[in-house]
TIKEMI-697519 format. One record per residue (C-alpha): residue number from 1; x negated, y, z negated. Coordinates in Angstrom, 3 decimals. Each point is the difference from the previous one (the first is absolute). Example, Ala and Ser with C-alpha at 12.3 -4.5 7.8 and 13.67 -1.06 7.14 Angstrom:
k | u | v | w
1 | -12.300 | -4.500 | -7.800
2 | -1.370 | 3.440 | 0.660
END
This chain:
k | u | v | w
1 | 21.409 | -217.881 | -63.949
2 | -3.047 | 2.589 | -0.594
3 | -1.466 | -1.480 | 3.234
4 | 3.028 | 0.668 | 2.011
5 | 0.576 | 3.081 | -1.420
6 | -3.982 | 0.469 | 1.408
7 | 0.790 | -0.860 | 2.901
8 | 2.697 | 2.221 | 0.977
9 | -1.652 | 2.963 | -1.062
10 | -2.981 | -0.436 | 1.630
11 | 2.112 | -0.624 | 3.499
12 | 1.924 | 3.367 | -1.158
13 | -3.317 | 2.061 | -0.083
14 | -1.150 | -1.641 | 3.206
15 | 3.085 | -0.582 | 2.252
16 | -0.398 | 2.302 | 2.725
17 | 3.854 | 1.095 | -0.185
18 | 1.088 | 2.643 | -1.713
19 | 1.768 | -1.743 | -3.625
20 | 2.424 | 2.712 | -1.958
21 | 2.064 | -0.771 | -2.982
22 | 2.058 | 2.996 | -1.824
23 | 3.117 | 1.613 | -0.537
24 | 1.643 | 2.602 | 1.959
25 | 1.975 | 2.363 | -0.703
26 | 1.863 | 2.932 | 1.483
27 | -2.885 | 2.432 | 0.356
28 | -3.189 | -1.669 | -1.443
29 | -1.296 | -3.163 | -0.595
30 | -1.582 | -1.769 | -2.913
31 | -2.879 | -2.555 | 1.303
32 | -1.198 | -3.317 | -1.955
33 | -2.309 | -1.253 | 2.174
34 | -1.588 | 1.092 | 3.610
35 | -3.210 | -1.736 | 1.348
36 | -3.089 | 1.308 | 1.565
37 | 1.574 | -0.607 | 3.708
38 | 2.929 | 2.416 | -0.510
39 | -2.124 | 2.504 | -1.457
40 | -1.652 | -0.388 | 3.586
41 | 3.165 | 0.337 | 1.963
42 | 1.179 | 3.106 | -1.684
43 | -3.518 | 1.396 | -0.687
44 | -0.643 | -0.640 | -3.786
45 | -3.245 | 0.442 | -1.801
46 | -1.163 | -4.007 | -0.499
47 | -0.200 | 0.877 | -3.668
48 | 2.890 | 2.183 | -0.500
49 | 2.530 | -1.261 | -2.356
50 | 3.313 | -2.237 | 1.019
51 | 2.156 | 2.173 | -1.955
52 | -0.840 | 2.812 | 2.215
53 | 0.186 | -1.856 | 3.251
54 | 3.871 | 1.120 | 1.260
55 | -0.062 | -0.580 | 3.748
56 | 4.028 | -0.288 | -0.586
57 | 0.602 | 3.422 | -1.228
58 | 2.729 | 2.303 | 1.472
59 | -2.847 | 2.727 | 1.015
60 | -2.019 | -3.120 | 1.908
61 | 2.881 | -0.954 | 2.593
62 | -0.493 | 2.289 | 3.119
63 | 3.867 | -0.029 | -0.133
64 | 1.870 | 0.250 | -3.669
65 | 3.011 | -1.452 | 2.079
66 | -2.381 | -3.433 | 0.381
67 | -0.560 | -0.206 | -3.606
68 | 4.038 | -0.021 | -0.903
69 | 0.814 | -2.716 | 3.290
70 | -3.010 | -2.021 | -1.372
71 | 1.430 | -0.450 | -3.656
72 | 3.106 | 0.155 | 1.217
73 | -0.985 | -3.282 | 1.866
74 | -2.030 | -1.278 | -2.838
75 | 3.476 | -0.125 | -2.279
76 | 2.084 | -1.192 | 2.415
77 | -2.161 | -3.104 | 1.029
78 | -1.778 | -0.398 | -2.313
79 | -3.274 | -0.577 | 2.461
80 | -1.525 | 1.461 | 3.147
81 | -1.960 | -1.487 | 2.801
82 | -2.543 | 1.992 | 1.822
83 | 1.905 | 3.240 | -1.122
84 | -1.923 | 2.579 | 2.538
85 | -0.723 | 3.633 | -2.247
86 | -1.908 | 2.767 | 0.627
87 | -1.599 | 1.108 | -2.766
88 | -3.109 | 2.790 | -0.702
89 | -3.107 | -1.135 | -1.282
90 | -1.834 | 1.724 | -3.402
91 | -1.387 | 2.640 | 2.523
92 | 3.606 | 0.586 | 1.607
93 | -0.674 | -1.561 | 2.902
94 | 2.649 | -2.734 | 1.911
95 | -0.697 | -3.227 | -0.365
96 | 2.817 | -2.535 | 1.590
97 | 0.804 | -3.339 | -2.325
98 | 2.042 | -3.271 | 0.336
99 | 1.431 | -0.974 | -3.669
100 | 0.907 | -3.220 | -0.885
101 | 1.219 | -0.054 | -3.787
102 | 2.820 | -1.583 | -2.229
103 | 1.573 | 2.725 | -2.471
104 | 2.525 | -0.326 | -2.838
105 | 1.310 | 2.243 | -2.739
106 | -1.998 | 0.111 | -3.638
107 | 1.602 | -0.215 | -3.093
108 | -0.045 | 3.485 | -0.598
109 | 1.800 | 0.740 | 3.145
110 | -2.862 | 2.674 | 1.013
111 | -0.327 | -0.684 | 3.546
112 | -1.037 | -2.916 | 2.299
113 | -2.741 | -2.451 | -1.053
114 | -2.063 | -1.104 | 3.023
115 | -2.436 | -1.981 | 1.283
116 | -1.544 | 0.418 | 2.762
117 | -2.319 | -0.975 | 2.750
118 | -1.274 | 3.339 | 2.545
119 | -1.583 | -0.171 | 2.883
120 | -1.839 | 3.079 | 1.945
121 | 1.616 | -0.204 | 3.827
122 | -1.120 | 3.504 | 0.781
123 | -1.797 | -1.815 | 3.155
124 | 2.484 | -2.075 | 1.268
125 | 2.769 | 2.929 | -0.797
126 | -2.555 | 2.336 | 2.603
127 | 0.053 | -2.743 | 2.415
128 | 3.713 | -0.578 | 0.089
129 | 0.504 | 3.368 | 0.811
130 | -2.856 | 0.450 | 2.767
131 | 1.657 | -3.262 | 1.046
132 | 4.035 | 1.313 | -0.013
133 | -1.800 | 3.261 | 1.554
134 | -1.321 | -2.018 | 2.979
135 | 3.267 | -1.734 | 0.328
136 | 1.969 | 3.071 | 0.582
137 | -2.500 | 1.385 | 2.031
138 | 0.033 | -2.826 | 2.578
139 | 3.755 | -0.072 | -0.812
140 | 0.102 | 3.755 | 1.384
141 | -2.253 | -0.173 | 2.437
142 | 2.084 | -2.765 | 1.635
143 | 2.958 | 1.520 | -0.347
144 | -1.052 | 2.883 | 1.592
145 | -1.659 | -1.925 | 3.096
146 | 3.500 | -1.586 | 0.636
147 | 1.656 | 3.335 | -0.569
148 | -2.367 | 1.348 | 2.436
149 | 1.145 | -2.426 | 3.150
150 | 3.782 | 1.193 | -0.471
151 | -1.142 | 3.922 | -0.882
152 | -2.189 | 0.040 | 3.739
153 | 2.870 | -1.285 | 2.021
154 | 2.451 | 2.546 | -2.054
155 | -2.400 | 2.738 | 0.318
156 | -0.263 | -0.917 | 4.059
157 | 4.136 | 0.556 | 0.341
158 | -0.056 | 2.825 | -2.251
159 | -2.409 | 2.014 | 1.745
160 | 1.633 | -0.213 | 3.589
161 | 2.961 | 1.376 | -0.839
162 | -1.544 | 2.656 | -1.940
163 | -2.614 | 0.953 | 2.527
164 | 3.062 | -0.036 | 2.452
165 | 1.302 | 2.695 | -2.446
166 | -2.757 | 2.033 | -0.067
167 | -0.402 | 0.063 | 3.343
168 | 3.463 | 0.790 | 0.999
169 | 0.314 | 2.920 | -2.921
170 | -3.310 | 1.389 | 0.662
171 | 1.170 | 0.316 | 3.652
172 | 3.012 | 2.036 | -0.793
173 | -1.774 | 2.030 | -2.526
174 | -2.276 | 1.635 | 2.954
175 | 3.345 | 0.932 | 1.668
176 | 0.839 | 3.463 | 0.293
177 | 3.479 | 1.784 | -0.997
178 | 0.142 | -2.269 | -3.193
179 | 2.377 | 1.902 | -2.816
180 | -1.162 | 0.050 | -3.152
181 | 2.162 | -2.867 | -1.314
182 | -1.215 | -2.062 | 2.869
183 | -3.549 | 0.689 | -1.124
184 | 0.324 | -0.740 | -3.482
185 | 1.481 | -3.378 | 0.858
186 | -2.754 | -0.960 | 2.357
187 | -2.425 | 0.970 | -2.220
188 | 1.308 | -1.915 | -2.860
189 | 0.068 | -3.401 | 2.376
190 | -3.478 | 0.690 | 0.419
191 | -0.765 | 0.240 | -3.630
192 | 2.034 | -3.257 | -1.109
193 | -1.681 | -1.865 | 3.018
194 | -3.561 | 0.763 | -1.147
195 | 1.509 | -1.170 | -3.466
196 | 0.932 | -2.918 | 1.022
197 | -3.323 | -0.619 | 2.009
198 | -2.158 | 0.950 | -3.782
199 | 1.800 | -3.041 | -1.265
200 | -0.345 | -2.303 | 2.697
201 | -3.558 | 0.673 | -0.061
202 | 0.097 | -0.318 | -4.154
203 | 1.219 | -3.352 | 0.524
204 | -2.665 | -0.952 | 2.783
205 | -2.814 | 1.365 | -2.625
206 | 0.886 | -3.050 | -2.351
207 | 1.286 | -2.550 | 2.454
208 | -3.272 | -0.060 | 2.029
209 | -3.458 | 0.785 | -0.075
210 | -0.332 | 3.732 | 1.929
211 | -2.615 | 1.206 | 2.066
212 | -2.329 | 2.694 | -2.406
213 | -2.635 | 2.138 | -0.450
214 | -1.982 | -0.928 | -3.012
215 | -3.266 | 1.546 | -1.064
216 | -1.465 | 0.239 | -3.116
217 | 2.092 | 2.121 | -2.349
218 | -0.629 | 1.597 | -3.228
219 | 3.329 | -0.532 | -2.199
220 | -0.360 | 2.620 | -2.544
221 | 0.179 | 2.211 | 2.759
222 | 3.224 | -1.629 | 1.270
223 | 1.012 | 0.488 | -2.854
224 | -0.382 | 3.719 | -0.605
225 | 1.244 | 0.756 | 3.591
226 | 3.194 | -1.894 | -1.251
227 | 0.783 | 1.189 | -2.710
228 | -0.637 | 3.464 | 1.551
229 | 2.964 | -0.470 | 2.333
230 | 2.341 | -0.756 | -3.041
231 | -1.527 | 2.736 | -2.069
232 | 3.210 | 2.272 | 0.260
233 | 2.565 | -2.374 | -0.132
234 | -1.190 | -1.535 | -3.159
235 | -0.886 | 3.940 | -1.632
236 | 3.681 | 0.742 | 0.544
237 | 1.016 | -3.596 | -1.636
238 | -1.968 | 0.489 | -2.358
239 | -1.993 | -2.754 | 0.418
240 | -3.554 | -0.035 | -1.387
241 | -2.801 | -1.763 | 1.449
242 | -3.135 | -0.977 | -1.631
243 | -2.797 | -1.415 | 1.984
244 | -2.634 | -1.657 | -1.023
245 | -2.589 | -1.552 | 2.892
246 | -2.649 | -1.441 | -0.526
247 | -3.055 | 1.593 | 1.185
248 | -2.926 | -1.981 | 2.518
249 | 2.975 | -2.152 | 1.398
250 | -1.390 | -2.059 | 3.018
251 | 2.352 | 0.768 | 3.292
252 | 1.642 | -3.055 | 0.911
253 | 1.100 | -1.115 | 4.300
254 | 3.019 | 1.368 | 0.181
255 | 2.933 | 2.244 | 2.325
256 | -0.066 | 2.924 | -2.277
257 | 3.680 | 1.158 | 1.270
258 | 1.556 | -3.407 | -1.134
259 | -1.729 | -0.052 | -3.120
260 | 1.623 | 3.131 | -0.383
261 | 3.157 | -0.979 | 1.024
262 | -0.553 | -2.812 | -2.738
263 | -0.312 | 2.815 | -2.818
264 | 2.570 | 2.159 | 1.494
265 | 3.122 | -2.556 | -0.456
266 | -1.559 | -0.797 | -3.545
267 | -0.069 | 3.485 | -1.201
268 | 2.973 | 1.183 | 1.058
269 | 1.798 | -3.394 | -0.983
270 | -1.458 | 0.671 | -3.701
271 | 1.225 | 3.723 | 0.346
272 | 3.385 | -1.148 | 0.627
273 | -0.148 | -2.593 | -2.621
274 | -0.854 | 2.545 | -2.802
275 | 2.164 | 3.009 | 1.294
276 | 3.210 | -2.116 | -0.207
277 | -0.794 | -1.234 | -3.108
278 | -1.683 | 2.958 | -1.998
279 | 0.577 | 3.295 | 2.432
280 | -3.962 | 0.228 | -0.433
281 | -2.979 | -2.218 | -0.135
282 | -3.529 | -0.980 | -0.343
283 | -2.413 | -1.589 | 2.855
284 | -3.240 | -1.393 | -0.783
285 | -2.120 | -1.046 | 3.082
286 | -3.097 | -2.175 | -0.439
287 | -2.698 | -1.055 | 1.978
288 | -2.855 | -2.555 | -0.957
289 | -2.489 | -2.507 | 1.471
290 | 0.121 | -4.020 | -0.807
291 | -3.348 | -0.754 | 1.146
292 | 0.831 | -3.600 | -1.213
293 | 2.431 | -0.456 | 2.658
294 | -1.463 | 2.392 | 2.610
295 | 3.004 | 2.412 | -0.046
296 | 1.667 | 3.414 | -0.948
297 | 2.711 | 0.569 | -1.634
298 | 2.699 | 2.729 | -0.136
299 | 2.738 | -0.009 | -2.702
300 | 2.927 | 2.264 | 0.198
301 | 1.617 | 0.182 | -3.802
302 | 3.192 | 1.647 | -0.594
303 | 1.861 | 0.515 | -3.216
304 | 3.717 | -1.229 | 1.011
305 | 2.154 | -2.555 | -1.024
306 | -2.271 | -2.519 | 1.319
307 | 0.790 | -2.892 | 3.022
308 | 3.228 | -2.338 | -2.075
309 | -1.743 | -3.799 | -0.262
310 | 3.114 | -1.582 | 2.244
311 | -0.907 | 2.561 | 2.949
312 | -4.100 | -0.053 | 0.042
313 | 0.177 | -3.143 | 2.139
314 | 1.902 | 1.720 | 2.543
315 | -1.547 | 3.290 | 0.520
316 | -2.383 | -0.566 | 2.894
317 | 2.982 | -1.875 | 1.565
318 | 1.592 | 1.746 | 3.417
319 | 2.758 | 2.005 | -0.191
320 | 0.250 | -0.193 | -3.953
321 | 0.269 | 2.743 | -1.673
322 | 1.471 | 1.582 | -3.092
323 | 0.704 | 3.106 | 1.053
324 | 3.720 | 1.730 | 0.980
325 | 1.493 | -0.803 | 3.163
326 | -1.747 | 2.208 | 2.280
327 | -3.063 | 1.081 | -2.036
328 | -2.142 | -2.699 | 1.461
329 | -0.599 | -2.711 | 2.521
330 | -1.581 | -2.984 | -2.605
331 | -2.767 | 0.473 | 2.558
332 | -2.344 | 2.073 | -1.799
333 | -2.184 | -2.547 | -2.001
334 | 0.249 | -2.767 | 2.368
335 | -2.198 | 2.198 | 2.410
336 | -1.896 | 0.506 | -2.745
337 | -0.801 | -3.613 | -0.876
338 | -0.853 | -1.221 | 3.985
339 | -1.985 | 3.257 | 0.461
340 | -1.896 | -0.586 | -3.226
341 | -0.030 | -4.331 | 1.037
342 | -1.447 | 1.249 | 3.315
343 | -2.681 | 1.521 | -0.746
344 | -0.628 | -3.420 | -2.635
345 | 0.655 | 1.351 | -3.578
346 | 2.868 | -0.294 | -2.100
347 | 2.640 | 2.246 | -1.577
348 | 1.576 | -0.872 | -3.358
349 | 2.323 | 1.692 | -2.675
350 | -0.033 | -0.524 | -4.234
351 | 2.855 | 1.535 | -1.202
352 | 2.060 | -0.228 | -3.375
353 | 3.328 | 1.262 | -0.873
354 | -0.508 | 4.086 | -1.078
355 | -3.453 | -0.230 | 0.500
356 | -0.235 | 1.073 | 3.531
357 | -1.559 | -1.922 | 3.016
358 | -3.393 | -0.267 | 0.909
359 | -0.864 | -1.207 | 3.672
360 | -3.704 | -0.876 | 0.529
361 | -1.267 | -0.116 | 4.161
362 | -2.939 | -1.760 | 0.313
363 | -1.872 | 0.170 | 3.147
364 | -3.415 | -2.079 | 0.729
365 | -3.023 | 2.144 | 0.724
366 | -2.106 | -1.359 | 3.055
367 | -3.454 | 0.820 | 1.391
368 | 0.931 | -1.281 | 3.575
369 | -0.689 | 1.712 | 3.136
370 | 2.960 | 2.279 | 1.264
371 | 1.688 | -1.990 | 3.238
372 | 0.187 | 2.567 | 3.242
373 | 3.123 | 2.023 | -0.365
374 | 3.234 | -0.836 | 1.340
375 | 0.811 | 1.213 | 3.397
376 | 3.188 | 3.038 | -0.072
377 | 1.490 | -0.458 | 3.057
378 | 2.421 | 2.265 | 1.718
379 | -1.184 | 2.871 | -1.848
380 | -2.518 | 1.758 | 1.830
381 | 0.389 | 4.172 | 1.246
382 | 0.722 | -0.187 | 3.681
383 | 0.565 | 2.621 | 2.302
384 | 3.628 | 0.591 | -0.079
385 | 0.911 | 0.220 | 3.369
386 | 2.258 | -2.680 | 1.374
387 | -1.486 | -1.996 | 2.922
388 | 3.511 | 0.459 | 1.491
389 | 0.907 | -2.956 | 2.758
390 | -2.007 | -2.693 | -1.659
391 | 1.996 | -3.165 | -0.010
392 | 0.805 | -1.903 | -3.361
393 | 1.523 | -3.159 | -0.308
394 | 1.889 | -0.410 | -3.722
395 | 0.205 | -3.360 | -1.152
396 | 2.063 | -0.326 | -3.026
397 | 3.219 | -2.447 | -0.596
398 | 1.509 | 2.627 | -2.470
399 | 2.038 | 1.633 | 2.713
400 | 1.312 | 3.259 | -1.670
401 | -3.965 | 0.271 | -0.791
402 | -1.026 | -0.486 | 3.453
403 | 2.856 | 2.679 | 1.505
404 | -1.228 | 2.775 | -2.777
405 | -3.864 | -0.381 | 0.834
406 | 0.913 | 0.041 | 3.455
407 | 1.854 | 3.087 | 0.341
408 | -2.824 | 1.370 | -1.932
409 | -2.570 | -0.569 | 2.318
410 | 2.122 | 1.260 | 3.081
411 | 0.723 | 2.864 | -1.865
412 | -3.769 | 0.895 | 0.360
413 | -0.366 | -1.114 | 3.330
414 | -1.015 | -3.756 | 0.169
415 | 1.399 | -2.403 | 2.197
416 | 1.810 | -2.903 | -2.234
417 | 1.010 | -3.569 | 0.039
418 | 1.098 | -2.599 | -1.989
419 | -0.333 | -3.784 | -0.843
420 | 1.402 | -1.760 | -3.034
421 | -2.443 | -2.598 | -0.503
422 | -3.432 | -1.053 | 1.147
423 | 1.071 | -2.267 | 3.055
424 | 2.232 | 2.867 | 1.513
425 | -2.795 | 2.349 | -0.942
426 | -2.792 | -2.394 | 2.232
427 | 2.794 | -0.151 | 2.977
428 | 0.052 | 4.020 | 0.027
429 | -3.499 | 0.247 | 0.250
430 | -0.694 | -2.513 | 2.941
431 | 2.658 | 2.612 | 1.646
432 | -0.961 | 3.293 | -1.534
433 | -3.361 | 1.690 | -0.263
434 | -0.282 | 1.526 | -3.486
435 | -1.665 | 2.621 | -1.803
436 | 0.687 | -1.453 | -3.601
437 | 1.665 | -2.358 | -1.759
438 | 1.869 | 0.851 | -3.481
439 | 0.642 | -3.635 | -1.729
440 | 1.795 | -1.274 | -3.302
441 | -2.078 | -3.044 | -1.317
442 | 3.733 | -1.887 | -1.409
443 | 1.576 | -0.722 | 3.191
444 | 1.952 | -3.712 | 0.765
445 | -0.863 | -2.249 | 3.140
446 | -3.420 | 1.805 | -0.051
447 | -1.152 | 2.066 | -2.871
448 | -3.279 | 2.712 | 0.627
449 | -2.709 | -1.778 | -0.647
450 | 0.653 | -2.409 | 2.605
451 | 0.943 | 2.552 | 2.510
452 | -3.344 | 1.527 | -0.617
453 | -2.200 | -3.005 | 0.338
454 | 1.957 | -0.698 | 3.351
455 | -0.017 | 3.422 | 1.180
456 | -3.896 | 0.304 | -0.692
457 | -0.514 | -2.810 | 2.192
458 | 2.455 | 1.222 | 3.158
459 | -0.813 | 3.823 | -0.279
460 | -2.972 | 0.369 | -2.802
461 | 0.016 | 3.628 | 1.595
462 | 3.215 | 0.309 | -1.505
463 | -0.261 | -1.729 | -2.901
464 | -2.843 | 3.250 | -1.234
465 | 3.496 | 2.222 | -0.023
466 | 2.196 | -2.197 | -2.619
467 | 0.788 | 1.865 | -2.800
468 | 1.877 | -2.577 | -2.586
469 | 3.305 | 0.785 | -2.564
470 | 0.460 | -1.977 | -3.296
471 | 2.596 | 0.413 | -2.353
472 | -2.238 | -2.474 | -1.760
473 | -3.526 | 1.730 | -0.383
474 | -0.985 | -2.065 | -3.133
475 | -0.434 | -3.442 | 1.469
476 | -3.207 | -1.760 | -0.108
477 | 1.000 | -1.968 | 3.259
478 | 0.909 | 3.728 | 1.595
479 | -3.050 | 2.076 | -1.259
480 | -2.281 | -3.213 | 0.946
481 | 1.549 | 0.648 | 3.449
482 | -0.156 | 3.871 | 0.418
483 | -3.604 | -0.204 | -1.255
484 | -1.119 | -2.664 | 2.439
485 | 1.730 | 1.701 | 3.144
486 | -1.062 | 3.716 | -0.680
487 | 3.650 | 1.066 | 0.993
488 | 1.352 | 3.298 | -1.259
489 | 2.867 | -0.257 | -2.224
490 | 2.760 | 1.642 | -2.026
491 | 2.206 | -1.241 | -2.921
492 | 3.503 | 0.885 | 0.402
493 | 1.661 | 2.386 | -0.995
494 | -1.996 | 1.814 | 1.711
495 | 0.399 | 4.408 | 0.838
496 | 0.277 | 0.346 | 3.608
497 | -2.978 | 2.226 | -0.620
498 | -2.471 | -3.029 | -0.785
499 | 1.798 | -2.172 | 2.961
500 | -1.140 | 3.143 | 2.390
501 | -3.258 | 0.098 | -1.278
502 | -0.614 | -3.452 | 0.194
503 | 1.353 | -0.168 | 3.952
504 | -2.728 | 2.925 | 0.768
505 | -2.436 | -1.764 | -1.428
506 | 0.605 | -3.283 | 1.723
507 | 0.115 | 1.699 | 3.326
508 | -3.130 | 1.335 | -0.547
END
């Protein structure tokens, strides 16, 4: 009997598993015996005394709430099996364990006996999570990519129509003998049209990649210029805003007005979030270098009620959103997340109940050499006289489109004509000699790009004085295209403004 009784306490001092027996009570706990590998998971002293080894203390669960489910559990059952707790070590510090232990009441009815086996899964816990984190990532980013097929072709019908608009208000808004009432009304058709075009072009940010102009970009300073802009709204809120930015941050390859546009949505977001909750609030902004993982980070901290567990899944989702009917689109941090995804980093949010939300941008920092920028088309200063007589053809299948942009251009003295798709479009200029050509890429029987590679090879003279219209300026198949042919182009809407500057130019 002394042998076995040798036996098993040598394997207890030498079992690489963590072996507890004790009582627990309520608040404390009252140990009999711990060995040396527990006092290694929770960061014991080898030689510091069982007694005082009380990994299952209230004060050592990161949440009390654990503690009660655990004995809770314990008294119902009787047992647990790989019971996952997080608990802090002697030094505070988290350590995650799987318990396996068999409990029952003492005598003296002073809280659970147990015995238990504990194992350290701090490393596989870490793992899970970068694993779950990867998951949703590539669950996102697909989700967006087949959002993004359906969001080009809506984007395509939405901006006809509204570029018809445009076109047809901005007409009658250069009319004379307009009464005030008149004015007003054009002016406010304007106003919502341009709206309209913001968030068709909010939706293309995310749904495609955009052409940009990236350099190398120095975030703090994004950062100050930023919160500059919101300086007086949030002195009148009274919010407060502490900054602290780390100093000898390396500039990372980025387009410094989306990063901005990144921080903007965040901030105010997190002003919102802790004016409707508290009439008042604190922001903490914080910038540091991982030189682990090559990137820098910038955290935007508020003190509001925090990002509820059920919603935090859906918050980068399109068109979700929390606020009032009216107070916002849901589009906000879904930018966000494809701008940040674009330029390859990540965007993430921690966030507890009444503890405010923290979101954390991480952007990759890069030593590669700049590519050329991209070409701005349509945009140069021209002289502004109209080379009146010049002959246009308009090719566009949106008719109401084609009949505003046409009495535009006659209006200021070009000769105009009209085919609805590509084929009609190569039939009118085997019969017409033309100045220019005006061309939607979308069209049915025979969309732009093949009208241009056919038209380059019947009249290449021609084919120099194509300028190109898109309601879908975001797709890779489109800017491939546009890049490869040179061709002038405009995204609709357009202001009849650009469209005239554009024509001079091509006539040129």
């Amino acid at each position: 009997m002394d042998r076995r009784a040798a036996a098993f306490a040598r394997l207890f001092e030498a079992v690489h598993e963590g072996v507890y027996i004790g009582t627990l009570g309520p608040e404390t706990t009252s140990t009999i015996a711990a060995n040396p590998h527990l006092k290694l998971i929770f960061g014991y002293a080898s030689e510091a005394a069982e007694v005082d080894v009380r990994p299952f203390d209230r004060e050592h669960f990161v949440d009390p709430q654990a503690r009660v489910a655990f004995l809770e559990r314990l008294a119902a059952d009787g047992s647990v099996r790989d019971y996952l707790l997080r608990l802090r070590r002697a030094d505070t510090s988290a350590v995650w364990v799987e318990v396996t232990a068999r409990a029952d009441a003492p005598e003296d009815a002073g809280g659970i006996r147990m015995e238990a086996l504990v194992r350290d899964v701090s490393e596989r816990k870490k793992l899970d999570d970068e694993t779950r984190d990867i998951y949703h990532q590539l669950l996102q980013a697909e989700k967006m990519a087949a959002l993004g097929q359906t969001i080009s072709g809506v984007a395509h019908e939405l901006n006809n129509p509204l570029a018809t608009i445009l076109t047809w208000s901005e007409r009658l808004s250069q009319r004379g003998h307009l009464d005030d009432a008149m004015r007003r009304g054009l002016d406010t058709i304007l106003s919502e049209s341009e709206r309209a075009a913001r968030i068709v072009r909010n939706l293309l940010t995310f749904a495609r990649k955009r052409q940009t102009t990236r350099a190398m970009v120095d975030v703090n300073q994004v950062v100050r210029e930023t919160l500059a802009l919101r300086a007086y709204e949030q002195r009148v809120s009274n919010i407060a805003v502490i900054d602290a930015l780390a100093a000898g941050l390396p500039q990372v390859f980025a387009d410094g007005h989306q990063i901005q546009q990144v921080l903007l949505n965040l901030i105010i977001n997190g002003e919102q979030a802790m004016l409707q909750a508290n009439g008042r609030g604190v922001m903490v902004l914080r910038t540091w270098h991982d030189p682990d993982q090559e990137t820098v980070i910038l955290e935007i901290n508020d003190d509001g009620p925090g990002i509820p567990d059920d919603v935090q899944p859906k918050i980068f989702d399109p068109f979700f959103t929390t606020k009032e009917v009216g107070k916002g689109t849901g589009l906000g941090l879904t930018v966000a997340y494809a701008i940040v995804h674009e330029h390859g980093g990540r965007i993430r949010l921690e966030s507890h109940p009444n503890a405010g939300a923290s979101f954390y941008v991480e952007l990759p920092v890069t030593g590669v050499k700049l590519p050329p920028a991209p070409v701005t088309r349509g945009r140069l200063h021209l002289p502004e006289a109209p080379l009146r007589d010049a002959s246009i053809l308009i090719v566009e299948d949106e008719t109401a489109l084609a009949i505003a942009v046409m009495d535009m251009l006659r209006d200021s003295g070009f000769i105009v004509d009209h085919a609805a798709d590509g084929e009609e479009a190569l039939l009118k200029v085997k019969q017409t000699a033309f100045d220019l050509v005006i061309c939607d890429l979308k069209m049915p029987r025979m969309d732009g790009k093949a009208f241009y590679r056919t038209l380059s090879a019947a009249a290449p003279n021609l084919a120099r004085h194509v300028i190109f219209v898109t309601g879908d300026v975001a797709g890779t198949d489109a800017e491939k295209f546009l890049e490869e042919s040179g061709c002038r182009w405009l995204a609709k809407p357009f202001r009849l403004g650009d469209l005239l500057r554009a024509v001079r130019e091509g006539l040129t």
